[in-house]
C-alpha positions in Angstrom: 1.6 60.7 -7.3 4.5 62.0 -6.1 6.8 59.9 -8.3 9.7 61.0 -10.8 10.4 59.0 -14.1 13.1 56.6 -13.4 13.2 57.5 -9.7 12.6 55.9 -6.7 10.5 57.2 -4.4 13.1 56.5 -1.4 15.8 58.2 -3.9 12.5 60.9 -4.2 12.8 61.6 -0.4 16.5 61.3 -0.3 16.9 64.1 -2.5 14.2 66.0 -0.8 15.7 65.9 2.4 19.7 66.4 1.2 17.7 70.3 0.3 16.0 70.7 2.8 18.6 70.4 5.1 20.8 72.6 2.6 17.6 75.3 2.3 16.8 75.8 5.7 20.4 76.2 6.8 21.1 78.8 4.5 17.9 80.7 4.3 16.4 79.9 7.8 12.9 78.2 8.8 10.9 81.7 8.2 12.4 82.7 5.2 12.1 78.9 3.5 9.3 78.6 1.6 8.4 74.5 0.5 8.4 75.8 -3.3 12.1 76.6 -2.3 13.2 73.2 -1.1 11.2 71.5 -4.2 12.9 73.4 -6.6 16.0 72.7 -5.4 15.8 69.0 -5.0 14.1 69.6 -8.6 10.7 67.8 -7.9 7.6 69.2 -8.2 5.5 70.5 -5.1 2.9 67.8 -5.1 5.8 65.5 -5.3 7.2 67.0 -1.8 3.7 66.5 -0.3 3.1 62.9 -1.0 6.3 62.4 1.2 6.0 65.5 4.0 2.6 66.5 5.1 4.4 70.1 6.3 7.1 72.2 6.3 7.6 71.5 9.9 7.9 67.9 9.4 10.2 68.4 6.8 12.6 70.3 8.9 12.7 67.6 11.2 13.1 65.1 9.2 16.2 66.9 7.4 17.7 67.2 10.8 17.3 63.4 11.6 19.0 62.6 8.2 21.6 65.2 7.8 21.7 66.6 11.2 25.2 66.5 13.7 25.7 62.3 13.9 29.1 62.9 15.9 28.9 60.5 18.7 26.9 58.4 16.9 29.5 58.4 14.4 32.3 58.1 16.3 30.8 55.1 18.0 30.4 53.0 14.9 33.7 53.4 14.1 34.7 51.8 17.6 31.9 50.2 19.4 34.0 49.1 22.3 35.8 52.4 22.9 35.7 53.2 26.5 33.0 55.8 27.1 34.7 58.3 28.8 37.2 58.7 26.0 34.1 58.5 23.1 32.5 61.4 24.9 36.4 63.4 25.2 36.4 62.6 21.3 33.2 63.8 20.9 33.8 67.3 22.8 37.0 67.8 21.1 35.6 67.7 17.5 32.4 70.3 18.6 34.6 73.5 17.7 35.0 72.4 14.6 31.6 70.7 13.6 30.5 71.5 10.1 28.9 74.9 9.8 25.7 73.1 7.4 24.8 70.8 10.3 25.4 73.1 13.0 23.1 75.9 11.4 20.0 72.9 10.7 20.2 72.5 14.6 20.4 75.7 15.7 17.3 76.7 13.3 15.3 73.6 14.7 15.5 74.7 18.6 15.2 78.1 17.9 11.9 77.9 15.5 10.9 75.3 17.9 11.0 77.9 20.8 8.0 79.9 18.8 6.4 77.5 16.4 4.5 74.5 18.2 4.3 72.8 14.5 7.5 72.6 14.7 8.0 72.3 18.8 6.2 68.8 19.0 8.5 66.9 16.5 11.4 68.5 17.9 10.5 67.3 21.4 10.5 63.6 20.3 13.8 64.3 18.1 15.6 65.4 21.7 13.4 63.5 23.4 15.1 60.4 21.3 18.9 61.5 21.2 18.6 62.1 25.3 17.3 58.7 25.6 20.7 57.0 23.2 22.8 59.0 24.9 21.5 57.6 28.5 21.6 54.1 27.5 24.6 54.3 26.1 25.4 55.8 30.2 23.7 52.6 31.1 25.8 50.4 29.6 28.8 51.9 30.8 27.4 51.6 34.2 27.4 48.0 34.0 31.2 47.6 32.7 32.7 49.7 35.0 33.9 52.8 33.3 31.2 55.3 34.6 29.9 55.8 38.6 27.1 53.8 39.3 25.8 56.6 41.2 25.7 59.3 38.2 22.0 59.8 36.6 22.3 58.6 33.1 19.4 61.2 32.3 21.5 64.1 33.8 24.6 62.8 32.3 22.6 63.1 29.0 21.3 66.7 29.5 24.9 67.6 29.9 26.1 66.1 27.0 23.3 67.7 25.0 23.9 70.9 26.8 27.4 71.0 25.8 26.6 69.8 21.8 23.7 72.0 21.4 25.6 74.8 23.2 28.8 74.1 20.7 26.3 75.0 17.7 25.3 78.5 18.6 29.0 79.0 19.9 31.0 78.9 16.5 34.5 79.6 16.3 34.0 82.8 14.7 32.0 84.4 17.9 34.8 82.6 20.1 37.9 80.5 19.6 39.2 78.3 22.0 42.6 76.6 22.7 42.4 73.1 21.1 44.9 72.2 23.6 43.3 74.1 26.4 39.7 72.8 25.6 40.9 69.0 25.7 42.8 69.0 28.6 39.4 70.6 30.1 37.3 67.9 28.9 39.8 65.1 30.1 39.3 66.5 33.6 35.5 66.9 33.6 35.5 62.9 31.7 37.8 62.0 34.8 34.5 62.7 37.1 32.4 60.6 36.0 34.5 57.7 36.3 34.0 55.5 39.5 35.2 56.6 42.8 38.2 53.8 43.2 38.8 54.2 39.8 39.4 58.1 40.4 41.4 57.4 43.6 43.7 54.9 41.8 44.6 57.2 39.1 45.0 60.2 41.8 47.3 57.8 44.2 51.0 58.6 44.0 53.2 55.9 42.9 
């Protein structure tokens, strides 16, 4: 059940969730119906069902396979890329995110804020990115590059803040400098780093 002549049924789920992702962005949770997002990944409906027992779980699971991957991204290409200047690289590229992925992530919280189907997977989702992101705090902890004395759970609320924030905020509502915005975020990134570090940078020569 569930199956396509001469497909997978990983290639099955791959192409359900490449429109999904596509559907809800561009027609919203409400206004998606699942006959929608099986007709456009063109499968039938009790194909979609033997791999997603909901619409809700669906729309999380789109936003875990096509949703923003930025730092995550980022951080592949350079694992050992000082922290500070992975999460500068990070902020710079948030004005200019794709609009498909921003719009899957700004449906998710917002349908989350008034559909509890959809609320509970959505809590794990953040839950999970929070808990990357604070690790990833951790470890920079323990080399050096960020203040011992910084929560790496606050530190990763910000940073979620700040991406989350950069999805409702597109370019067309408001623009921002590109030169302006960095030099911003180079100052903020400059905080975190440890005190002696900060001093040593701030000492004249």
């Amino acid at each position: 059940m569930g199956r396509i002549a001469g497909v997978t049924a990983a290639e099955t789920r791959k192409r359900l969730l490449h429109a999904a992702a596509e559907v809800f962005a561009q027609r919203g949770y409400d206004g998606t119906r699942v006959t929608d997002i099986a007709s456009a990944a063109k499968v039938s409906n009790g194909a979609l069902y033997a791999h997603f027992a909901s619409k809700a779980g669906l729309l999380v699971a789109a936003l875990r396979a096509h949703g923003p991957r930025l730092l995550a991204d980022l951080l592949a290409a350079d694992p050992h890329r000082p922290v500070i200047d992975l999460l500068v690289a990070a902020g710079r590229r948030l004005p200019h995110r794709r609009a498909a992925t921003s719009s899957l992530i700004v449906e998710a919280l917002v349908t989350a804020r008034r559909d509890e189907d959809v609320a509970g997977p959505m809590r794990d989702y953040v839950g999970e990115r929070a808990d990357r992101l604070a690790e990833l705090v951790r470890v920079a902890q323990s080399r050096g590059e960020l203040d011992p004395a910084l929560s790496p759970g606050a530190l990763a609320h910000f940073c979620l803040l700040l991406a989350m924030g950069g999805a409702l905020v597109t370019p067309d509502l408001h623009a921002v400098d590109d030169e302006e915005w960095t030099m911003l975020l180079t100052r903020v990134g400059a905080a975190f780093a440890p005190a002696d570090t900060t001093a040593q940078r701030e000492a004249p020569e």
